[in-house]
C-alpha positions as CSV (number, residue, x, y, z in Angstrom):
1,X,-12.7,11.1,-12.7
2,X,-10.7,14.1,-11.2
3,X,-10.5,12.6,-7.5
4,X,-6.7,11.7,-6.8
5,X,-7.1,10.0,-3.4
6,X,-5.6,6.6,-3.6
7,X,-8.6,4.9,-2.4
8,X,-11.1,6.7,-5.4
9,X,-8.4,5.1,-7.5
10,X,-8.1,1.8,-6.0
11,X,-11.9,1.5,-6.0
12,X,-11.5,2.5,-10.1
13,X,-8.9,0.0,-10.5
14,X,-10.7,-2.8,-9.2
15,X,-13.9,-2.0,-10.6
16,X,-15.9,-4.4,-8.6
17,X,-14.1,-7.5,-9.4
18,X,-14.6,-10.4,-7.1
19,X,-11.1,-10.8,-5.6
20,X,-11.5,-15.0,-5.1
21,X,-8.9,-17.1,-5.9
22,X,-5.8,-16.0,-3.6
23,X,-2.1,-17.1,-2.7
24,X,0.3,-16.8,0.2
25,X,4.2,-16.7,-0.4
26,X,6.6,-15.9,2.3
27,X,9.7,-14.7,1.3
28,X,12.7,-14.1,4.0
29,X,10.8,-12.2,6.6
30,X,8.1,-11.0,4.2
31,X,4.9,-12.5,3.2
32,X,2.6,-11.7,0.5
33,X,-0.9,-12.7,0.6
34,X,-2.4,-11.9,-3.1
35,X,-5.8,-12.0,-4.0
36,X,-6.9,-11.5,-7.8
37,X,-10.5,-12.1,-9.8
38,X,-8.1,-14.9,-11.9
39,X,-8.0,-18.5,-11.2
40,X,-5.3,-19.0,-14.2
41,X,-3.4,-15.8,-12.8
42,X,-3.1,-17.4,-9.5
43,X,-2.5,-20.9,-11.5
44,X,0.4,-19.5,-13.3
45,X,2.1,-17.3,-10.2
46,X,1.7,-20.5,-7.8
47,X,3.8,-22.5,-10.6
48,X,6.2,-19.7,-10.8
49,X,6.9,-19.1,-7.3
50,X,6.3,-22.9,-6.2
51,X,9.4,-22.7,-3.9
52,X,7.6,-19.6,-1.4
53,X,3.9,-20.7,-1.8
54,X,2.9,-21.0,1.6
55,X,-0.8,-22.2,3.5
56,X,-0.4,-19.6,6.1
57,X,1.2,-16.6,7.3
58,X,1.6,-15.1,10.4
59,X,1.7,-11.6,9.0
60,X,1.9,-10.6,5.4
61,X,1.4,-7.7,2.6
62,X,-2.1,-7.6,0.5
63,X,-1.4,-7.1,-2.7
64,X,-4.3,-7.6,-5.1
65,X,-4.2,-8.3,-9.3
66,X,-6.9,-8.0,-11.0
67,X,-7.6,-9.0,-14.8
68,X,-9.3,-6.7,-16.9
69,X,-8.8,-4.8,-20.0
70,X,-6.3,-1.6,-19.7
71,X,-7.6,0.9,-17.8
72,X,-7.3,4.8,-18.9
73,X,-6.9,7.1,-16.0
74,X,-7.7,10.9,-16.8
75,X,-3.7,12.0,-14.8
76,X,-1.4,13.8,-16.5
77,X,1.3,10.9,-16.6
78,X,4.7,11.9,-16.3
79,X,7.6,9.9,-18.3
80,X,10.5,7.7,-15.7
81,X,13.5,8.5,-17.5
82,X,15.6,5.5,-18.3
83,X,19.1,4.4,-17.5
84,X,21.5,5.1,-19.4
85,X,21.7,2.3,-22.6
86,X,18.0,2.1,-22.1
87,X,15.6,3.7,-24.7
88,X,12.7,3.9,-25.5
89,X,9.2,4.4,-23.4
90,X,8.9,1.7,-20.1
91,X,7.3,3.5,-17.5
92,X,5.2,6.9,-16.5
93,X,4.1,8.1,-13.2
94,X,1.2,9.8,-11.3
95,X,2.0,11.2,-7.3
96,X,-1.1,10.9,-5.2
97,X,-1.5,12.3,-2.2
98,X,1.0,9.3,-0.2
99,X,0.6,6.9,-2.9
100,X,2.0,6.7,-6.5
101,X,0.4,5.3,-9.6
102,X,2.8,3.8,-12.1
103,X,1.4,3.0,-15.8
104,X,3.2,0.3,-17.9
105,X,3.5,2.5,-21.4
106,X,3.6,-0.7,-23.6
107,X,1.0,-3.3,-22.1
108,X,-1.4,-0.3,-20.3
109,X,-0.7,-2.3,-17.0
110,X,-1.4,0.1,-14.0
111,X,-0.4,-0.1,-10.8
112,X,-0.9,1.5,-7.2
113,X,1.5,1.8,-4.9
114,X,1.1,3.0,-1.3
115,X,1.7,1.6,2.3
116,X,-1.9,0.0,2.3
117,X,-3.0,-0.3,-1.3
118,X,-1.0,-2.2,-3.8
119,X,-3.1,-2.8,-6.6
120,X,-2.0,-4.0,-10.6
121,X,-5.2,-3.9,-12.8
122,X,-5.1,-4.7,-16.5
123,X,-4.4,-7.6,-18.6
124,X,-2.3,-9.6,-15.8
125,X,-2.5,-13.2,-17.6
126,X,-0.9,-11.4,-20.5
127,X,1.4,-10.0,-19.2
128,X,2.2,-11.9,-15.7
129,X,6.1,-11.1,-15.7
130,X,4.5,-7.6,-14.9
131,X,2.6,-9.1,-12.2
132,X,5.6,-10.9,-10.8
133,X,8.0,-8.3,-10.7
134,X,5.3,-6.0,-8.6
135,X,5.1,-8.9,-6.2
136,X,9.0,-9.2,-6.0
137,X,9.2,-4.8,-6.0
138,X,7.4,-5.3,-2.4
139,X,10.2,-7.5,-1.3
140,X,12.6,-5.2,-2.4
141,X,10.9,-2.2,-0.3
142,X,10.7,-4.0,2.5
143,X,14.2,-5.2,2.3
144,X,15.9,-1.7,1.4
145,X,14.0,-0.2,4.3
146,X,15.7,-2.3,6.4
147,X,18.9,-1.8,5.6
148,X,19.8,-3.7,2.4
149,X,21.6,-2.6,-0.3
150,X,19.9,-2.9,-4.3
151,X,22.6,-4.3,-6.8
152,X,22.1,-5.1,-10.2
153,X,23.6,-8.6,-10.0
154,X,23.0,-12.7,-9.6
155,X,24.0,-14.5,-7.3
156,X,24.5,-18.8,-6.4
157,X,25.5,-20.2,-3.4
158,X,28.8,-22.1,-3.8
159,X,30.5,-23.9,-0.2
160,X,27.8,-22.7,2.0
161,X,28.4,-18.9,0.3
162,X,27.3,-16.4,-1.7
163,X,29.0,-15.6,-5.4
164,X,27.5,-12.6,-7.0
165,X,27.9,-11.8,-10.7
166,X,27.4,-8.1,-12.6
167,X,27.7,-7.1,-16.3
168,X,26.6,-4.4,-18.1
169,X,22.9,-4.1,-20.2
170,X,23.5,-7.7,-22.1
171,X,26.7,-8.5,-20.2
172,X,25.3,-12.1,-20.2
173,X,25.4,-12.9,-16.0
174,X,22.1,-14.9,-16.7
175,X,23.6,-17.0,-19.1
176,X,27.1,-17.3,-16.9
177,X,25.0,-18.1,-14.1
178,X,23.0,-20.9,-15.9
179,X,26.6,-22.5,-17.0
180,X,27.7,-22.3,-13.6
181,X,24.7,-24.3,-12.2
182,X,25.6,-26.9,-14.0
183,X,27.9,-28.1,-11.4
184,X,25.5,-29.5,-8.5
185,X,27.5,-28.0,-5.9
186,X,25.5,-24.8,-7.0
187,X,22.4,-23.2,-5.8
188,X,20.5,-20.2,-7.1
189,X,19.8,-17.7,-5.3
190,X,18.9,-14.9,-7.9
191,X,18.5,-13.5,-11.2
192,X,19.3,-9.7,-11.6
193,X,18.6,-8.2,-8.2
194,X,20.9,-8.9,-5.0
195,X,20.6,-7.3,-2.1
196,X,23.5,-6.7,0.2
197,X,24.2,-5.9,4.1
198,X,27.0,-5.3,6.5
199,X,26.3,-7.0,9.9
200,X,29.4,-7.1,12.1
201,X,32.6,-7.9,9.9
202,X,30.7,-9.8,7.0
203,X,28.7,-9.0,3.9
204,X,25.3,-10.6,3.7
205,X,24.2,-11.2,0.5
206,X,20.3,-12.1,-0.2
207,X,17.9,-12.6,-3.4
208,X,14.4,-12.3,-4.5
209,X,11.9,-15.2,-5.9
210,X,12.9,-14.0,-9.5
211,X,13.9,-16.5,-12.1
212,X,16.1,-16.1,-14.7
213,X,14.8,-14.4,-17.5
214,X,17.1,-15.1,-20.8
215,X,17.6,-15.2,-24.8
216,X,16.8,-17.4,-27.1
217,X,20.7,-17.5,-28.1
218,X,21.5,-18.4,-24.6
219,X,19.0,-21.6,-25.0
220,X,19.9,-22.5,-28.2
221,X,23.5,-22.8,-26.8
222,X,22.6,-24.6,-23.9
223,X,21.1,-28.2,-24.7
224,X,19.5,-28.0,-21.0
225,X,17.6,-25.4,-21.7
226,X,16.1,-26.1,-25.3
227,X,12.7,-27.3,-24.5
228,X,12.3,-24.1,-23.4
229,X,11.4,-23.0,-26.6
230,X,9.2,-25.3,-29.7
231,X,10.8,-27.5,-32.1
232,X,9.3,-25.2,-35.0
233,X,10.9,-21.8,-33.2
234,X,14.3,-23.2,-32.6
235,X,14.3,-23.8,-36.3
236,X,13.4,-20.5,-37.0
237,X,16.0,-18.8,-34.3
238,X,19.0,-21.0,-35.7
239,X,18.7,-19.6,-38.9
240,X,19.3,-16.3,-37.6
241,X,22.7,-14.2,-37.5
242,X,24.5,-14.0,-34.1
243,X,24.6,-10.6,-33.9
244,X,20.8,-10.5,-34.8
245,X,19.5,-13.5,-32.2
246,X,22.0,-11.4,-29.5
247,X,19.8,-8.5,-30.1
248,X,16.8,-10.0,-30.5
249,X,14.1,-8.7,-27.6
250,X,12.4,-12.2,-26.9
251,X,12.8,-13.8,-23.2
252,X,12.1,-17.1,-21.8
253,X,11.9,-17.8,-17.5
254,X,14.1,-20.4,-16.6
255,X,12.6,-22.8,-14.0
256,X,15.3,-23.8,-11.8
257,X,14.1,-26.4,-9.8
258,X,12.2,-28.4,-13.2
259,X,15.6,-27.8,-15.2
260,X,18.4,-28.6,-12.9
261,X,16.5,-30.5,-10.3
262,X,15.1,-30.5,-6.5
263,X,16.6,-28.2,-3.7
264,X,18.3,-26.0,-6.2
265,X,17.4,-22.7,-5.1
266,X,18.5,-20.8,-2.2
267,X,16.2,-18.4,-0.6
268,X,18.0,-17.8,2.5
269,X,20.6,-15.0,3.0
270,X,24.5,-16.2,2.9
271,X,27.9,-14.5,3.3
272,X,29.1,-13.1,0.4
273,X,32.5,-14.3,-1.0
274,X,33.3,-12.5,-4.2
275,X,32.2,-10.5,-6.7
276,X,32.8,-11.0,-10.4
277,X,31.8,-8.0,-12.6
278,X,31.8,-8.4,-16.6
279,X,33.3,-6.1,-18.7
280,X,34.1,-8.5,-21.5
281,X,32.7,-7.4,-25.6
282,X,31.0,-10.2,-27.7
283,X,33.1,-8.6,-31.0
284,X,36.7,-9.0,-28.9
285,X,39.5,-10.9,-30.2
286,X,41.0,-11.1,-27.0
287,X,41.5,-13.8,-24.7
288,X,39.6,-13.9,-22.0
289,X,41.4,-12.4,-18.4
290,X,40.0,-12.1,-15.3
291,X,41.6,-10.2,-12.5
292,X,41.3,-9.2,-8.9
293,X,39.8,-5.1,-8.9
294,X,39.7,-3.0,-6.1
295,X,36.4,-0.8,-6.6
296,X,37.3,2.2,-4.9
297,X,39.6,2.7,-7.8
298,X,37.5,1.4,-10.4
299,X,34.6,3.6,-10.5
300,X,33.1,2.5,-13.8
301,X,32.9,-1.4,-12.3
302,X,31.1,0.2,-9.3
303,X,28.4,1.5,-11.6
304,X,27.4,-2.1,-13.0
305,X,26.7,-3.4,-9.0
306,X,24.8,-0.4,-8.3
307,X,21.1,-0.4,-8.6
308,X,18.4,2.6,-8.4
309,X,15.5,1.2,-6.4
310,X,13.0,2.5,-9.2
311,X,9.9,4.2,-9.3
312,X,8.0,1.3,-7.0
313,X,10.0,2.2,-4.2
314,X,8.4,4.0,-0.9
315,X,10.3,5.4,1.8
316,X,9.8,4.3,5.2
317,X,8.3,8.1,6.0
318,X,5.9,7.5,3.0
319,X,8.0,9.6,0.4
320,X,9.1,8.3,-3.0
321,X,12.2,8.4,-5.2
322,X,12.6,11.2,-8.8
323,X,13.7,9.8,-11.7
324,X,16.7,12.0,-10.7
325,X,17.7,10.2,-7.8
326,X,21.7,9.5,-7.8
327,X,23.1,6.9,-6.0
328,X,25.6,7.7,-3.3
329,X,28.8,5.0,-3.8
330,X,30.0,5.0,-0.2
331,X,27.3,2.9,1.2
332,X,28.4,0.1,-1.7
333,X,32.2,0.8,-1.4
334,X,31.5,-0.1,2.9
335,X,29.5,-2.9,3.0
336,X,31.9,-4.2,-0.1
337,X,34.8,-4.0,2.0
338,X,36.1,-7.4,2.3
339,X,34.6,-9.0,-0.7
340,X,36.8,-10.1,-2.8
341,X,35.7,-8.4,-6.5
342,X,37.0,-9.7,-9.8
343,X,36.7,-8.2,-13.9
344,X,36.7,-10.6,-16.5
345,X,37.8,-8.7,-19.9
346,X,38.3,-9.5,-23.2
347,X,36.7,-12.2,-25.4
348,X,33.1,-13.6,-24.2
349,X,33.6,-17.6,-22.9
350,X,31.3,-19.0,-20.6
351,X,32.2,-22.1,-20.3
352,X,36.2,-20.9,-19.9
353,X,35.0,-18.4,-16.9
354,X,32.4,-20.7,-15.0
355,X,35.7,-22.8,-14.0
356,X,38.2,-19.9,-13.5
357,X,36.2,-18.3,-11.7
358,X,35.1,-20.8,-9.1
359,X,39.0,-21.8,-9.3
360,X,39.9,-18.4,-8.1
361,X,37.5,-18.2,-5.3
362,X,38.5,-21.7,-4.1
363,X,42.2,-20.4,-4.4
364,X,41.6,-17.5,-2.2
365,X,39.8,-19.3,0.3
């Protein structure tokens, strides 16, 4: 197959799969209307994103999955370099003419991204996180173009507004954030993406219909979350040095709503409040601080909130990012203006910083 036009490829991709099962999610102003060849696909991303599904839409983005065994495309795939801490092989790229195709190196997942054709093919119920984040990377194109900002970050509503948390690579703001919703004044709003915008004198903060996505040493520490995992594998994962189950690449999604109850996510955008960046080190003696930053003069902080948009992302004019893209501060340091940002240093305690931290903000209310 030599023909690069997205729609020779799309028709490769799908390979004449019946596209019958389907499902509608509306997210913010966005719907998605997907339509796959997999009932137990469609079974598994209704459960997932139970809070969005939807009957109807008004308008709404096709995206289609289908199920089949990894494709090979004849394209002379080019390597996504990683972020720095990052290693290893993740993703590779192919530019078609106003479309891009982007091949997951470790599963052979394949998908095709253009402003009418956005197409995974391969083994989907395998690997349906894959699936799921493709979904939510079409949310996140259609919220950076207009406007928002990409941060690496959580978030949970807290008195009506937003708290965001960052960290660096294995920082632990998943596991923060599931200690924090522990207190039922607490919603979620999301896991590792936030996106942020400046209207008038406040900073909007928003999420995306991703669940957390943690450790097994952050469920074995957390009775809550045990059942997550089997009797037999918690055994085997207790037995396990720290530093080793830290470490260890094995993640488990956290359903909100059947863990901590009803009405426990937040989908909607809120004013965001503060800011609480983790630069703490598992192998620290210290005690735990946690201090009011300003960013401007903490430019190291200011590189654990920002967020590259990734290799999914298209430009309104059609045009998509390099792997050499650098992100301009400025835009982050403006709409941040306002937001009160903390660092937590020293010695990792959850429990200890869920409650000072909530202190603080209620403090400088």
């Amino acid at each position: 197959m030599a023909n690069d036009s997205p729609d020779f490829v799309a028709q490769h991709l799908i390979g004449g799969a019946e596209l019958n099962h389907d499902l509608r999610l509306q997210s913010g102003g966005c719907g998605i209307h997907l339509r796959s060849n997999s009932a137990e696909l469609i079974a598994r991303l209704r459960q997932y994103f139970a809070h969005i599904v939807r009957a109807q839409l008004d308008t709404a983005i096709e995206v289609i999955a289908v199920e089949r065994d990894a494709v090979e495309l004849p394209f002379e795939l080019v390597d996504w370099k990683r972020e720095p801490g990052k290693s290893g092989r993740k993703d590779a790229i192919f530019n078609l003419p106003g479309a891009r195709l982007i091949h997951k190196v470790r599963t052979g997942m394949n998908f095709l991204q253009s402003p009418q054709l956005r197409i995974a093919a391969g083994p989907c119920v395998a690997h349906d996180n894959q699936v799921i984040n493709f979904i939510n990377n079409q949310l996140m194109t259609e919220l950076q173009n207009d406007g928002w900002l990409n941060c690496h970050a959580a978030a949970f509503e807290y008195q009506g507004q937003a708290l965001a948390i960052a960290g660096f690579s294995g920082g632990g703001k998943s596991t923060l954030m599931l200690h924090l919703l522990e207190d039922p004044a607490t919603r979620f709003m999301t896991n590792d993406r936030l996106f942020i915008k400046r209207e008038g004198e406040d900073t909007q903060a928003t999420g995306i219909p991703k669940l957390p996505r943690i450790n097994p040493g952050t469920i074995l520490n957390n009775p809550r979350l045990q059942p997550l995992i089997d009797p037999e594998r918690r055994d085997q994962l207790a037995k396990m040095d720290r530093a080793e189950l830290w470490e260890l690449e094995e993640k488990f999604d956290a359903d909100i709503e059947s863990l901590y109850g009803p009405d426990r996510i937040q989908p909607e955008s809120r004013p965001l409040k503060a800011f609480l960046v983790l630069n703490w080190k598992r192998d620290s003696d210290a005690p735990l601080t946690l201090n009011r930053v300003q960013l401007d003069q903490r430019p190291d902080l200011l590189a654990a909130i920002m967020k590259s948009p990734g290799p999914f992302y298209q430009r309104q004019d059609g045009s998509f990012l390099s792997d050499d893209n650098t992100i301009d501060p400025a835009p982050y340091l403006s709409y941040l203006r306002g937001v009160t940002v903390y660092e937590a240093s020293g010695g990792i305690d959850f429990d200890a910083l869920a409650e000072r931290f909530k202190a603080q903000v209620e403090q400088h209310d």
